[in-house]
C-alpha positions as CSV (number, residue, x, y, z in Angstrom):
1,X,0.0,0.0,0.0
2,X,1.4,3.0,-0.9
3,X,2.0,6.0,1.5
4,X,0.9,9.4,1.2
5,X,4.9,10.2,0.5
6,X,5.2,7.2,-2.3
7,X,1.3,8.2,-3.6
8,X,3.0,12.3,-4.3
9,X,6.4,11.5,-5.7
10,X,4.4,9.1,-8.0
11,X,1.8,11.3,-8.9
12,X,4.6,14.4,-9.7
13,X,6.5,11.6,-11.6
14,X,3.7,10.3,-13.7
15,X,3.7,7.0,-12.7
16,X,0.7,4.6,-11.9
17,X,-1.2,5.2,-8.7
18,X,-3.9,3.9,-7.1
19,X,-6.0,7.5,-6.7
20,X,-4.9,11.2,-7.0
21,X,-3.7,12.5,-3.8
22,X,-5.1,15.0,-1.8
23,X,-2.8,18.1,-0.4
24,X,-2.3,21.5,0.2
25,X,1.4,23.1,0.1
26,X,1.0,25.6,2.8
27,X,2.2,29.4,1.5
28,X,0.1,30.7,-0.5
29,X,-2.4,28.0,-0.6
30,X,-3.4,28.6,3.0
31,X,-4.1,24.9,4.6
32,X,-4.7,26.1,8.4
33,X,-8.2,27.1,9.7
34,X,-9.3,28.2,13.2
35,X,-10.9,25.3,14.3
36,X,-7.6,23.4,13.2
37,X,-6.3,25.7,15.5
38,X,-8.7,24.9,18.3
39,X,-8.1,21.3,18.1
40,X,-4.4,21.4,17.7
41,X,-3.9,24.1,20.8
42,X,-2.0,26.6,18.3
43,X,-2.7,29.7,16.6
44,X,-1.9,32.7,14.8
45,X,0.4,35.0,15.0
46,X,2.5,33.1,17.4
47,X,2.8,29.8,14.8
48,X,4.1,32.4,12.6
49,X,7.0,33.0,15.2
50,X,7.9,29.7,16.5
51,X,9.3,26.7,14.7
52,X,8.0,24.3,16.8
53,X,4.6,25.8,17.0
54,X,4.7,26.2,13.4
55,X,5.4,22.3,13.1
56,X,2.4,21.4,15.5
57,X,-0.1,23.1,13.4
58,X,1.7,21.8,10.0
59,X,1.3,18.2,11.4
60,X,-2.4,18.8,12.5
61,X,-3.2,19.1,9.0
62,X,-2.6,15.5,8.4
63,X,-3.3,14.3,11.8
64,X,-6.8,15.6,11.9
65,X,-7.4,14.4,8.2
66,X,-7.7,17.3,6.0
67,X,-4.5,16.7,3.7
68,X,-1.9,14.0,3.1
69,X,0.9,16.6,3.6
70,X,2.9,18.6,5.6
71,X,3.3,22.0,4.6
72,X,5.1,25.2,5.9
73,X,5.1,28.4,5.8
74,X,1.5,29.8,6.5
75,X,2.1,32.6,4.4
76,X,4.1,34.8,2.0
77,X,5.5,37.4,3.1
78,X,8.6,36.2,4.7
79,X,10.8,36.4,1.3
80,X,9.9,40.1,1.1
81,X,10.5,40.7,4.7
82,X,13.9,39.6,4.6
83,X,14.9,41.6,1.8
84,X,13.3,45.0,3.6
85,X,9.6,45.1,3.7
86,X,7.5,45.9,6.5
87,X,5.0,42.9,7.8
88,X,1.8,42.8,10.2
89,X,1.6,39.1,11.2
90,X,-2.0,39.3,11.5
91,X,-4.3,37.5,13.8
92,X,-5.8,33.9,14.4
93,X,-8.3,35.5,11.2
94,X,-6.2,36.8,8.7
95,X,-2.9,35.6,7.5
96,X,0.6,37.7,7.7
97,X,0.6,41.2,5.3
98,X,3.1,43.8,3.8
99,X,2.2,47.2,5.3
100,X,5.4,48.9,4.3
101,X,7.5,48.6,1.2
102,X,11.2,48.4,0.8
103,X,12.0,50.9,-2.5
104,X,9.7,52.7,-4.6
105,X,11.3,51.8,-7.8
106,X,13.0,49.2,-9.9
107,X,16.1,51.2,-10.2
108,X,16.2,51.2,-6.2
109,X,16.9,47.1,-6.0
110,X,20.3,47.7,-4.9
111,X,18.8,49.1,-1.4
112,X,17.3,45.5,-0.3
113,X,18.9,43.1,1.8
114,X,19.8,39.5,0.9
115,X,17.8,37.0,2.9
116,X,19.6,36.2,6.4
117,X,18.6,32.4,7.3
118,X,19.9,32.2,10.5
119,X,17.3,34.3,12.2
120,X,13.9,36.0,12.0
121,X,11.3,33.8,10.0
122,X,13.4,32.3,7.9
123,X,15.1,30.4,10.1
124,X,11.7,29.2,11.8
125,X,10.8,27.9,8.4
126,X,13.7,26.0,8.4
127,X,13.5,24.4,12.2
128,X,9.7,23.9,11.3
129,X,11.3,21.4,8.2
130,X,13.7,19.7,10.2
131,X,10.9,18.7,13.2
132,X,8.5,17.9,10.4
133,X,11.1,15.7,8.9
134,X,12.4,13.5,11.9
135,X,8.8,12.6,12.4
136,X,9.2,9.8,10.0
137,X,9.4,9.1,5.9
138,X,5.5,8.6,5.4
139,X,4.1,12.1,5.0
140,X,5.7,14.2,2.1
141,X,7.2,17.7,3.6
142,X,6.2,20.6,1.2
143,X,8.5,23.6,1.3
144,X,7.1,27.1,0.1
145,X,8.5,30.1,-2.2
146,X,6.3,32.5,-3.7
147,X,6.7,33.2,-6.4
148,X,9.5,36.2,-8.2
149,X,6.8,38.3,-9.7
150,X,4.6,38.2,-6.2
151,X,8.1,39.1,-4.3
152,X,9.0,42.0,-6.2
153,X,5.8,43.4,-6.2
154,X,5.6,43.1,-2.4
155,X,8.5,44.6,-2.0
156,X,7.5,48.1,-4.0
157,X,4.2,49.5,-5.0
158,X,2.7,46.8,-7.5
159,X,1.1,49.7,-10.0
160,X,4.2,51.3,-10.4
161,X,5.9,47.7,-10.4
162,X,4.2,46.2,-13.1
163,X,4.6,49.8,-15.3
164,X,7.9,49.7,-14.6
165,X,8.6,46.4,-16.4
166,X,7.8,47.8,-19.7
167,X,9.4,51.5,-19.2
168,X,12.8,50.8,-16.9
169,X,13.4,47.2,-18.4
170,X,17.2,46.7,-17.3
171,X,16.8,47.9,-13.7
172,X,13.7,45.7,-13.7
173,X,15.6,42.9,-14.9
174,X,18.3,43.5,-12.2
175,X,15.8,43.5,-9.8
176,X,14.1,40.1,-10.9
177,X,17.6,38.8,-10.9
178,X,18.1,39.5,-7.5
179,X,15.0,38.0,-6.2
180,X,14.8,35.2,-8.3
181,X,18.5,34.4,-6.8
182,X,17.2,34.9,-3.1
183,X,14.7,32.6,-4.0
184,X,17.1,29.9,-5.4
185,X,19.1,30.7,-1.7
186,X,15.9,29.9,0.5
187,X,14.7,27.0,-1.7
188,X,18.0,24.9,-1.8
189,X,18.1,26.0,2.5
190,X,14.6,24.0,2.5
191,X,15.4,21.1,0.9
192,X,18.6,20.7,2.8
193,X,16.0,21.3,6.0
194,X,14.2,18.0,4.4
195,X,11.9,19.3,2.4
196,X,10.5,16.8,-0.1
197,X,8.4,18.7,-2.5
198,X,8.7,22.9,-3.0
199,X,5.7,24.7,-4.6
200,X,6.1,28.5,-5.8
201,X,3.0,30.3,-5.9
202,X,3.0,33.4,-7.7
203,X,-0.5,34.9,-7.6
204,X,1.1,38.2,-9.0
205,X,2.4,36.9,-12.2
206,X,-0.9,35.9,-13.1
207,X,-0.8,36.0,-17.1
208,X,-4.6,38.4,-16.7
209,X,-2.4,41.3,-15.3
210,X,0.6,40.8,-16.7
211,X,-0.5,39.7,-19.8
212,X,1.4,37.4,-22.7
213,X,4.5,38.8,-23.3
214,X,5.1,40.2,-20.2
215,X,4.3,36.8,-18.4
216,X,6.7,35.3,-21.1
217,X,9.5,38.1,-20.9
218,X,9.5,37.9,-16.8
219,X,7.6,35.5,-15.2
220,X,8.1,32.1,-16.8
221,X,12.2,32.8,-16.8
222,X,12.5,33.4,-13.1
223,X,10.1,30.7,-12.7
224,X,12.2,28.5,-14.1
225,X,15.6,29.3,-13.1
226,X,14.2,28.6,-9.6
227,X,13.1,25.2,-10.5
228,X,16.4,23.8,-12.5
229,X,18.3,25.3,-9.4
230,X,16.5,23.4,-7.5
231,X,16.3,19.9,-8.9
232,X,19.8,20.0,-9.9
233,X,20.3,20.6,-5.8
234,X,18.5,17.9,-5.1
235,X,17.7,14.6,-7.5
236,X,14.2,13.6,-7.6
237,X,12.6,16.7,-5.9
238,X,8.9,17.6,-6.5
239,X,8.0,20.5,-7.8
240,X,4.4,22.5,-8.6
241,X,4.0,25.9,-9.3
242,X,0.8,27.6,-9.0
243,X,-0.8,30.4,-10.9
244,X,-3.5,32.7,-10.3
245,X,-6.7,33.6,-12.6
246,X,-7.7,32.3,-15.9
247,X,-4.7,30.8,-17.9
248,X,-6.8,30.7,-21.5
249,X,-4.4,33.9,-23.0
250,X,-1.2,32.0,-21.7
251,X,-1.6,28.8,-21.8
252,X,1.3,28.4,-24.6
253,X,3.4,30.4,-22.2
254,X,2.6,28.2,-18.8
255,X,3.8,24.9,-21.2
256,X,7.1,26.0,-20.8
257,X,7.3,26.6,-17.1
258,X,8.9,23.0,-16.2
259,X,7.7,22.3,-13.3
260,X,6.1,18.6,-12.4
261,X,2.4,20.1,-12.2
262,X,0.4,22.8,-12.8
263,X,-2.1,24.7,-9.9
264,X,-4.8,26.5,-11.5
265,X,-7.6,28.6,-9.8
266,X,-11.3,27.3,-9.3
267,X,-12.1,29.8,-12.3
268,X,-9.6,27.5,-14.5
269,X,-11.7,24.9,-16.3
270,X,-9.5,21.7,-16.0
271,X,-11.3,20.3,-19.3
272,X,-9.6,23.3,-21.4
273,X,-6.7,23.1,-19.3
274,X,-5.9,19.2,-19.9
275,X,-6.5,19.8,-24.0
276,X,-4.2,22.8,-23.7
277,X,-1.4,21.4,-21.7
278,X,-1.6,17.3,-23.1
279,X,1.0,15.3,-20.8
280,X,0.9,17.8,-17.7
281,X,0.1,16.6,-14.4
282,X,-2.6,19.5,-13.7
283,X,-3.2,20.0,-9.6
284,X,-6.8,21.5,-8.0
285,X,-8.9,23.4,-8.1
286,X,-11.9,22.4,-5.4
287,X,-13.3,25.7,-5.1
288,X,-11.8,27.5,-2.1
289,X,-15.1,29.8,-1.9
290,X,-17.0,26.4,-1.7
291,X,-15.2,24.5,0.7
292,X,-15.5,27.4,3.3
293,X,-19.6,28.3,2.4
294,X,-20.8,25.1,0.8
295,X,-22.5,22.0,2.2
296,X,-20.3,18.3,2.4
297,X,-22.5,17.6,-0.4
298,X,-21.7,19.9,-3.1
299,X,-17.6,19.7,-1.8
300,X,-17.4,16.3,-3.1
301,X,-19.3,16.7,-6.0
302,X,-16.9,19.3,-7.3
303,X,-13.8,16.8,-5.9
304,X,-15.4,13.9,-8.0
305,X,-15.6,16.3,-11.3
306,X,-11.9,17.2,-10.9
307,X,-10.9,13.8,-10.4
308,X,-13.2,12.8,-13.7
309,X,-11.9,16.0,-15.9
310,X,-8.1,14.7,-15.5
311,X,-7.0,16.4,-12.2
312,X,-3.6,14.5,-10.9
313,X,-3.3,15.8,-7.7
314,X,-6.4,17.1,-5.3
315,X,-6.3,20.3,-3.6
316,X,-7.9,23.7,-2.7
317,X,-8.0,25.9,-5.8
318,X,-6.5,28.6,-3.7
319,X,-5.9,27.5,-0.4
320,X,-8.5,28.1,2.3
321,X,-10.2,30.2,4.3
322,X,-9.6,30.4,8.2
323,X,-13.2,29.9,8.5
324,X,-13.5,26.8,6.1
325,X,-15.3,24.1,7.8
326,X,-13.4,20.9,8.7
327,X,-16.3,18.9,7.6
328,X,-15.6,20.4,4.5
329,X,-11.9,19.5,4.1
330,X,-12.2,16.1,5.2
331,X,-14.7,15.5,2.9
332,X,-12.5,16.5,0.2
333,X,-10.1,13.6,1.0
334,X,-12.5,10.9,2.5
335,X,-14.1,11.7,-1.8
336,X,-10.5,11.2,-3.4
337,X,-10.5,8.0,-0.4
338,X,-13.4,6.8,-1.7
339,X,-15.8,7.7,1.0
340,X,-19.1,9.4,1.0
341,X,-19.4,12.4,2.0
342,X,-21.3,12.0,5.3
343,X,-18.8,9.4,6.4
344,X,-16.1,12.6,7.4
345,X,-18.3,14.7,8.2
């Protein structure tokens, strides 16, 4: 039988399975909820803080059967606040939040500071791997980036970021350098923690505000200098990369990003997704709005259609709410299990 470990690396690899696994990475796709928080004794802000607080409420996931994972940070903001940016860690509702940029400008790049992984969050990411790890070999360990586009524009006003990528092109490919390489830095530092699988999430580079060429020029690059870093460091790593908001204008852009799967948004039909991207192992995209507001019922009705329009790996479209059910999560696995719905709930 295999494990939830064996069940991933397979499903990332493309090799037979039994059933699609069910996760959620952590970062960006927010896996925690209060009443996980309730039940595990740990919450927000101070998780945020403390590596082996962090690791509880990572490992409560799986222990309380929402996900077949492990999965830290609960945010993603730490990247930028390493390199200068301001952060309000947010409460036991709301997740962690730039309130303070670092520069105001492309050109200004030079002014941030390289990521220091021997304190501040960083480092708590990193003890939160390690504790995660010597728990045992069965549950995969998934390490978070966000993503280079999502980064930069955290660390300076997005609306002057995103117009400065067409008019100061060389300072803003300087500064995409420098992030994508701090990336690279804090990716390799996971895996060497233990980590078993990294997903970047990069909800900024979303092709709809970026558009085609810009997505092309900018995103899918640093993208992808992050992940051939990154299995060269480490043989056999998983990766997935998740984008934001429909993908129909870039969908011959996202077929180069080489990552193992593809995360998509609920708004992403996985029909159109499968015929545009033949041979991809495509994760999601249970809507996140459903799986907090919906009833058991209609959560695994809309796990059951992603499993039967091609969906390799279950998850969240977008992470979850903090207020999400856990009725409604654990009927999200108990359907890719094979269970009905009123059996988890």
């Amino acid at each position: 039988m295999l494990t939830p470990k064996d069940r991933l690396q397979k499903a990332l690899a493309q090799e037979e399975i039994d059933r699609p696994p069910c996760i959620c990475p952590g970062g960006m796709m927010n896996m925690i909820t209060r009443e996980l928080m309730e039940k595990a004794g740990v919450g927000w802000p101070e998780a945020h803080r403390d590596a082996s607080l962090m690791a509880k409420l990572a490992a409560a996931v799986y222990e309380e059967k929402c996900f077949e994972n492990y999965g830290v940070p609960f945010c993603m903001t730490i990247e930028a606040e390493h390199m200068g940016a301001k952060v309000d860690l947010g409460t036991d509702v709301y997740e962690p939040h730039v309130v303070g940029y670092a520069i105001d400008s492309v050109s200004a790049w030079e002014q941030l500071s390289p990521i220091d992984f021997s304190r501040g969050r960083a480092k708590v990411v990193l003890d939160a791997i390690k504790i995660l790890k010597a728990k045992g070999t069965k549950v995969p360990v998934v390490g978070n980036l966000t993503g280079p586009i999502s980064v930069a524009s955290s660390l300076m006003e997005p609306v002057t970021y995103y117009k400065e990528l067409r008019k100061k092109k060389e300072d803003a490919r300087r500064f995409m350098e420098f992030v994508t390489a701090q990336l690279i830095l804090f990716g390799r530092k996971q895996l060497e923690a233990g980590a078993d699988v990294i997903a970047i999430s990069d909800p900024s580079g979303t092709g709809e505000i970026l558009g085609p060429r810009l997505f092309a020029e900018y995103a899918v690059p640093a993208i992808n200098q992050v992940l051939a870093s990154l299995t060269q460091e480490k043989k056999g790593v998983g990766t997935i990369v998740h984008i934001c908001g429909k993908m129909h204008n870039v969908y011959g852009e996202m077929a180069h990003i080489t990552s193992n799967a593809l995360s998509f948004d609920s708004i992403v039909n996985i029909k159109n997704a499968r015929e545009n991207l033949p041979g991809r192992t495509l994760m999601g995209n249970v809507s996140t709005y459903a799986l907090e507001f919906a009833q058991p019922a209609k959560v695994a009705a809309l796990t059951k259609k992603c499993i039967m329009d091609g969906v390799g790996i279950i998850s969240p479209a977008c992470g979850l709410g903090t207020k999400s059910p856990l009725s409604n999560i654990r009927t999200m696995l108990g359907t890719v299990q094979g269970k009905d719905y009123w059996e988890n709930v």
